[in-house]
Each structure stands twice: as C-alpha cells, then as structure tokens.
C-alpha positions in Angstrom: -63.4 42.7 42.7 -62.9 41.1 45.7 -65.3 42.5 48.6 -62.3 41.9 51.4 -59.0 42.7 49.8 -60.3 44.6 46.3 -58.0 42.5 44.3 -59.2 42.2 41.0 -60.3 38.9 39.0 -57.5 37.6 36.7 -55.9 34.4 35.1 -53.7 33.6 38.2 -56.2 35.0 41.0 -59.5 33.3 40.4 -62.5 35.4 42.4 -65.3 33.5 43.4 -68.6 33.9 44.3 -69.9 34.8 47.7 -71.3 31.4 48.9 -75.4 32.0 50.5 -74.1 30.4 54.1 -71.9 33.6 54.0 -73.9 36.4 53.1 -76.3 34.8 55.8 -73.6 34.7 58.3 -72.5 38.5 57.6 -76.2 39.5 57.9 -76.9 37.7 61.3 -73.2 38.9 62.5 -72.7 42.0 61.0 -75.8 43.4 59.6 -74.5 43.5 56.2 -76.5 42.3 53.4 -74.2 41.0 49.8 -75.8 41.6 47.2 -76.1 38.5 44.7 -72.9 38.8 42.3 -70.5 39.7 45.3 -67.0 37.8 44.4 -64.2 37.0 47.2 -60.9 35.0 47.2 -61.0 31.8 48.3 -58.1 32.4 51.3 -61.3 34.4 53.2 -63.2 31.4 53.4 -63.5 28.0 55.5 -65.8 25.7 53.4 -68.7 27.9 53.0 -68.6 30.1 55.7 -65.7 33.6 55.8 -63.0 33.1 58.4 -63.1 35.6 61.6 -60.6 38.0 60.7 -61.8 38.5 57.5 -65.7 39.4 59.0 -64.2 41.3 61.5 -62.1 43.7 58.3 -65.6 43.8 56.7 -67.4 47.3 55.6 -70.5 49.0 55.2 -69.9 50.1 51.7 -73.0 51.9 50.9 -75.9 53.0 53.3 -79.1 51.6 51.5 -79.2 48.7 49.3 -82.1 47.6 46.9 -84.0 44.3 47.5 -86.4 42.3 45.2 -88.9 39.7 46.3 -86.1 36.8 45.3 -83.2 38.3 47.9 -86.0 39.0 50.5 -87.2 35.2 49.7 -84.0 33.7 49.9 -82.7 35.7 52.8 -85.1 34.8 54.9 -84.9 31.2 54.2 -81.3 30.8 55.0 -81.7 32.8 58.1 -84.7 30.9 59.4 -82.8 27.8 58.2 -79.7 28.9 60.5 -81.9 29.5 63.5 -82.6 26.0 63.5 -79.4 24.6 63.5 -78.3 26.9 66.8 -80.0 24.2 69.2 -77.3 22.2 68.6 -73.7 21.5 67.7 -72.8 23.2 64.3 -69.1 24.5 63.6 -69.6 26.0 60.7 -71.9 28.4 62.1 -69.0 30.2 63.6 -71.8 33.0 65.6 -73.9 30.1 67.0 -70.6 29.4 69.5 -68.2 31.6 71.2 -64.8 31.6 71.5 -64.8 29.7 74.7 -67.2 27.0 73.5 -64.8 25.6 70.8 -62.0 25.7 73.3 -64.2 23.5 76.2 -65.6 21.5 73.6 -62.2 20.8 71.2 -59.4 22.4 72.8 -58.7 24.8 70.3 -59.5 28.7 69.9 -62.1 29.3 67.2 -58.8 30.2 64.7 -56.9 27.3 65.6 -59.7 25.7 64.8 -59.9 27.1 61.3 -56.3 26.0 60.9 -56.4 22.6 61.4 -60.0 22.2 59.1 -57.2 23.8 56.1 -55.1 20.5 56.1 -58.2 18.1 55.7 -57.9 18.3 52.5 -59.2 14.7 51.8 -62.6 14.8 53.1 -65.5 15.4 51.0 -68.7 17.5 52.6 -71.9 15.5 52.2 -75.2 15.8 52.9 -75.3 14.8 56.6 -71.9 16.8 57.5 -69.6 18.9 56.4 -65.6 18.6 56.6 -65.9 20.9 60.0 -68.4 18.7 61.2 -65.9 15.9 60.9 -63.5 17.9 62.0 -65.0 18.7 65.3 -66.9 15.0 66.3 -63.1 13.6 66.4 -62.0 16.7 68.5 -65.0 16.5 70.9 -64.4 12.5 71.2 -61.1 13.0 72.4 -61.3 15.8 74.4 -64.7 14.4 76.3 -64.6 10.9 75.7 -67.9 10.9 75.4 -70.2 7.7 73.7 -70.8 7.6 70.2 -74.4 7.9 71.1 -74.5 10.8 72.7 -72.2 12.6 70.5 -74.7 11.9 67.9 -77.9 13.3 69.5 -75.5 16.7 70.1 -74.6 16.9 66.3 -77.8 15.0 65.1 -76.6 12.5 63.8 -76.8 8.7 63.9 -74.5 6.4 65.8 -73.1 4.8 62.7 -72.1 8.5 61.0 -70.4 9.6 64.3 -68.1 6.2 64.0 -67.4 6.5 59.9 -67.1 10.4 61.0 -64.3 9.5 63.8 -62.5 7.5 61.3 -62.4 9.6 58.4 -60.9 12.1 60.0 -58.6 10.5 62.3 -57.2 9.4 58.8 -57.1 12.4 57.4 -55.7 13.9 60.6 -52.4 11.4 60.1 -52.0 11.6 56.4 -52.2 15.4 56.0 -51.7 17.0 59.4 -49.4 15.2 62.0 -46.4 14.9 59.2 -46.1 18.8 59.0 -46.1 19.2 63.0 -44.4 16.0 64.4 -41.9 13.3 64.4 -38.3 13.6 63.0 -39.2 14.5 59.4 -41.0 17.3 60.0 -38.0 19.9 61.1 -34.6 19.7 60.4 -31.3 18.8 62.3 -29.8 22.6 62.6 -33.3 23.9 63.4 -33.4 21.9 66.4 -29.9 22.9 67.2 -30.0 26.0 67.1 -33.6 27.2 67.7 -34.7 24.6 70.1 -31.6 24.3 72.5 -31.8 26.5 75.3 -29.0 28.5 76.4 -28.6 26.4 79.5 -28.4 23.5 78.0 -25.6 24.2 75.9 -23.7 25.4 78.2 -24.2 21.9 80.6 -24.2 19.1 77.9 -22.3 20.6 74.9 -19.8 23.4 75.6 -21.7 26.2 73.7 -21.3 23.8 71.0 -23.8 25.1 68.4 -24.0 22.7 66.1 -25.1 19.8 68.7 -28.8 18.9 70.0 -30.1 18.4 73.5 -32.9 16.2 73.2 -34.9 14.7 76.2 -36.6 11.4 76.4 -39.6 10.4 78.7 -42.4 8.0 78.6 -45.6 8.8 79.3 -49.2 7.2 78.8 -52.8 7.4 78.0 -55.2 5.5 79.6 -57.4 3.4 77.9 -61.0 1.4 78.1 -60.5 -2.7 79.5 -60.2 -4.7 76.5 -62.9 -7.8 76.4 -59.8 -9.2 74.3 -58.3 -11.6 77.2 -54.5 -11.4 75.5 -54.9 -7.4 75.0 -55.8 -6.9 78.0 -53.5 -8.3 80.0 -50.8 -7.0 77.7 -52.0 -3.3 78.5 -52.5 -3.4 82.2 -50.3 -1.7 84.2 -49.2 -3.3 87.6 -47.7 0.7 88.5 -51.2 2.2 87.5 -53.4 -0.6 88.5 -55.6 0.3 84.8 -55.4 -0.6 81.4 -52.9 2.2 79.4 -50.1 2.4 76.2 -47.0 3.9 76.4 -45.8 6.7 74.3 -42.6 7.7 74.2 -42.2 11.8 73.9 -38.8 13.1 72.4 -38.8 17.3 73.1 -35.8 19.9 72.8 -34.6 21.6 75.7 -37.0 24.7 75.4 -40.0 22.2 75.4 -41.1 21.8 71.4 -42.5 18.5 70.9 -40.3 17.1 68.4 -41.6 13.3 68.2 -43.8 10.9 69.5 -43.3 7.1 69.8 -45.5 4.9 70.0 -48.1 3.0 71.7 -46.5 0.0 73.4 -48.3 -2.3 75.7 -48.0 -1.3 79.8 -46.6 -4.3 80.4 -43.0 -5.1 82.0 -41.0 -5.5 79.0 -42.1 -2.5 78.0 -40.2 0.1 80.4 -38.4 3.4 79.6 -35.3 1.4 78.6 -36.4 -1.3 76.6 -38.7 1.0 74.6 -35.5 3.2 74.0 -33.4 0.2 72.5 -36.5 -0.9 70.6 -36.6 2.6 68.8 -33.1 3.0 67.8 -32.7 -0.9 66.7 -35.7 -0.6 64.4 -34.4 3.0 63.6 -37.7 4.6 64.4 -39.2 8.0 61.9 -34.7 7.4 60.8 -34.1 8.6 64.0 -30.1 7.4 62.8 -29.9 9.4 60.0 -31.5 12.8 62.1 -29.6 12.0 65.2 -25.8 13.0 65.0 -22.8 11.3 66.7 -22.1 12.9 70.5 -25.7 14.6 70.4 -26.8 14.8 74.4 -30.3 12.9 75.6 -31.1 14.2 78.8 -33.4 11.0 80.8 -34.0 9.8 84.3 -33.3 6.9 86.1 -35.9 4.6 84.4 -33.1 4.5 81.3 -30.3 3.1 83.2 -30.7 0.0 81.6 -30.3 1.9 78.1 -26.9 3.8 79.1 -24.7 1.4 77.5 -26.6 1.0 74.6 -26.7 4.7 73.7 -23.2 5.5 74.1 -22.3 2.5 71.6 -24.0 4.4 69.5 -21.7 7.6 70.0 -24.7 9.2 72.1 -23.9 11.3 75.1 -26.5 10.6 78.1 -27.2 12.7 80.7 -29.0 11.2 83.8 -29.4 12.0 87.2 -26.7 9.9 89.5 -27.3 8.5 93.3 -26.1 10.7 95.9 -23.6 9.0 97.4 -23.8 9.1 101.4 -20.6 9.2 103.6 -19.7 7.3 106.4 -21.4 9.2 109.0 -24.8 8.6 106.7 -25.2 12.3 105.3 -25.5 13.7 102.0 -22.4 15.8 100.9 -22.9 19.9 100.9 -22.0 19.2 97.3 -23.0 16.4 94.7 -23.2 16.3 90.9 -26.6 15.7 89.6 -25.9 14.9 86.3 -23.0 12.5 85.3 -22.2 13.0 81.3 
C-alpha cells in the first residue's frame, strides 16, 4: 500500500519501493523514519527524492517504531552522507536549499523546478550527476552566466562534465520540452482565438470577430560574448547597440502568451524587423501558413513598414502605428488615429 495516497499494489498501478535518498530526506525534514519495505507510486517522486507536496501530506502513522543495528547502520550513513553534500550545490537535496535559493540561482520556484526535471526524459543519472543536476548546471549557466570553471567548483565537478552537462541538457531541453510550450505547433488556431485575444483587441482589429487572431510581432535580442571568428563577428555586431547580439523574433497574443519564437539572426543591417518578417513567411517558418488564417490582424511598429505590402499580399491585416500628420500652422491635431488597418 502506498504510504502517500493508500492505493493498493495491482497489475495496472505498480507500487515501488521507498528509495534510501527518501527515507533520509523525510527523516532530516520531517522526523519520520520508513521503515524498510515502505512502497509509494512513482507520481510522488523526482528521481530518488519525494516531491514537496507530497512530504508536506506525509504522517506520523504510529508513535514508536522498532530499529535493528542494520536500519540504525544505514541511517546514519545516508544522513552523515547528506550532511556532506549541503556545502555545496545539490538539487536533489530539496532541504539543503530554500525556496528562494532555486529561484536566484535558476529562475524557477522549487515546483517549477520539479516540473521541468519530468520532461527530461532522455537523460540517464550517472555517477558524477544526476538528471537534476543536469538540469540545474544549464539553468544556473543561463541565468548567471557564469564560467564553466566556476560552475564546476559550486557543483564539484570538473570543467569538462559542466560542458557535456550543458549540452546534454540543452538537448534534451529542445527535444522534449520547448515543443509542448512554444512555437506554432504547440496550441491550436481556435485556442489562440478565442483564449488568447483580449477583449480589446477584438473589438479594434476584428469586429468582435471570434473566430480571427490578433497576433503581435517584435524583435528583440540577446546579447552575446565577441566572437574570435572575424566573419561571425562582424556579422553579429550591432551598429544600434554598439555589442555583439542575435535577433529573435517574438510572436505573442494580445493578452501576452508567448506563442513562438524565431530565430537567431545576425545584428546586422539586413537583418531588421522587416526583412526578418518576409524571411519567416517566405521559408514558411514552424508552418506558420498553414496556422495563420487569411485576414488574421498582426499588430507591429514602425520598424515593419518595409513588410506592409508584403503581409497584406498574403491576405494579412496589419496594424501599425501611423505619423501624425501636422497642419499648416505646425501642430498636432486634437484628434489623430494611431492605428491605420
């Protein structure tokens, strides 16, 4: 019977057995000791150790428990072998970090965390680190930028395991992650439609029109290290920036979701907001053709005047911000449309 939810052990719902690296994390956290042949579903675990809310549903189920020399042995062993991992960086020793640690260190809460280690399905654990610990290296790399070097002395690890580490699950990350949460083929047409276009926005771009998407384009861009490359590096400097950097090109609904995005592309000056726009739909980007439906609105700036044209051969309704014309006298009108459909 399982120790959480008391389901019993059957044909279709395997149990397994309570893994050591959890009963020592209940002890230390909870000050509750498992007793050997303890069985749980798998759902309450994260590799080895018991996800938060399911330690936090645990109970004392009797007051006094019997111990031999072996369980005192072992328990003491695994704690005492946990104590020295707390020095430094270990994500699957959930109590050896707080809440706020994982989100300073990765960006994510301690159960988004969890969430994300679920779809690295992949990755192996090994002997020097486990699929957390892979995991959390990429997450810390990105969100510190620190050197491979000194991420290694905070995990203990060696130079060359924090770069196969990085790898790995970058990999992983793209295969099994980023297709269930972003680009085109991840969410449907009418769920955009209707879930992700604000009132507002139907009421200024498609007449209440329920059936029709707002979508709005922007570029953006992420810095990035000078290349030692010569032809690279001239290719990703950026005249407007004065640093080396790639363009992305973010595609959101009108409430703000994330639906896709494009990219990198040099910083260059062929690569501006308009010319990255025409390159998208001319190579048919994700099959942004097929998602995208004749006299859908995209809402952009300025920078895509040069794209205008282009979109509405394609039956595309743009919406863009227009000059203000001035008046003889040299003063704005009281009144002025913005956006010109």
């Amino acid at each position: 019977m399982c120790i959480f939810c008391k389901k019993q052990n059957s044909n279709r719902h395997k149990l397994i057995v309570v893994p050591n690296e959890a009963k020592t994390q209940t002890f230390i956290d909870k000050s509750i000791f498992i007793s050997t042949n303890s069985r749980c579903c798998s759902d309450h675990l994260v590799g080895k150790y018991f996800k938060q809310e399911a330690l936090k549903a645990l109970k004392h189920t009797s007051p006094s428990t019997f111990f031999n020399r072996t369980d005192v042995n072992d328990l003491l062993d695994r704690t005492r072998s946990m104590l020295k991992d707390v020095g430094k960086l270990n994500f699957d020793v959930q109590i050896s970090m707080s809440d706020d640690d994982f989100v300073n260190l990765t960006g994510l809460t301690k159960q988004q965390f969890d969430v994300v280690a679920t779809h690295v399905t992949d990755l192996r654990n090994s002997e020097v680190r486990s699929i957390r610990t892979f995991l959390a290296i990429l997450l810390v790399k990105l969100r510190t930028g620190l050197s491979n070097t000194i991420l290694g002395t905070l995990f203990s690890l060696k130079s060359y395991n924090i770069r196969r580490s990085v790898h790995s699950a970058r990999e992983s990350l793209i295969k099994n992650f980023v297709p269930s949460f972003l680009g085109f083929n991840h969410m449907s047409y009418s769920v955009v439609a209707q879930s992700h276009t604000t009132p507002t926005a139907k009421t200024l771009f498609t007449g209440n029109n329920e059936d029709t998407a707002v979508l709005i384009l922007d570029g953006t861009y992420i810095y990035i290290q000078k290349s030692s490359y010569h032809k690279f590096q001239k290719k990703t400097y950026s005249m407007h920036k004065n640093r080396p950097l790639v363009k992305l090109m973010i595609i959101v609904g009108s409430d703000g979701y994330i639906l896709s995005v494009l990219g990198p592309y040099y910083a260059n000056a062929h690569n501006n907001d308009a010319s990255i726009t025409k390159h998208l739909f001319k190579t048919n980007a994700e099959d942004i053709k097929q998602w995208i439906k004749d006299d859908d609105v995209l809402v952009v700036d300025r920078g895509f005047r040069d794209a205008q044209a282009f979109l509405e051969s394609l039956n595309l309704k743009v919406g863009m911000p227009c000059f203000i014309k001035r008046d003889k006298n040299n003063t704005l009108p009281r009144r002025q449309t913005l956006l010109d459909l």
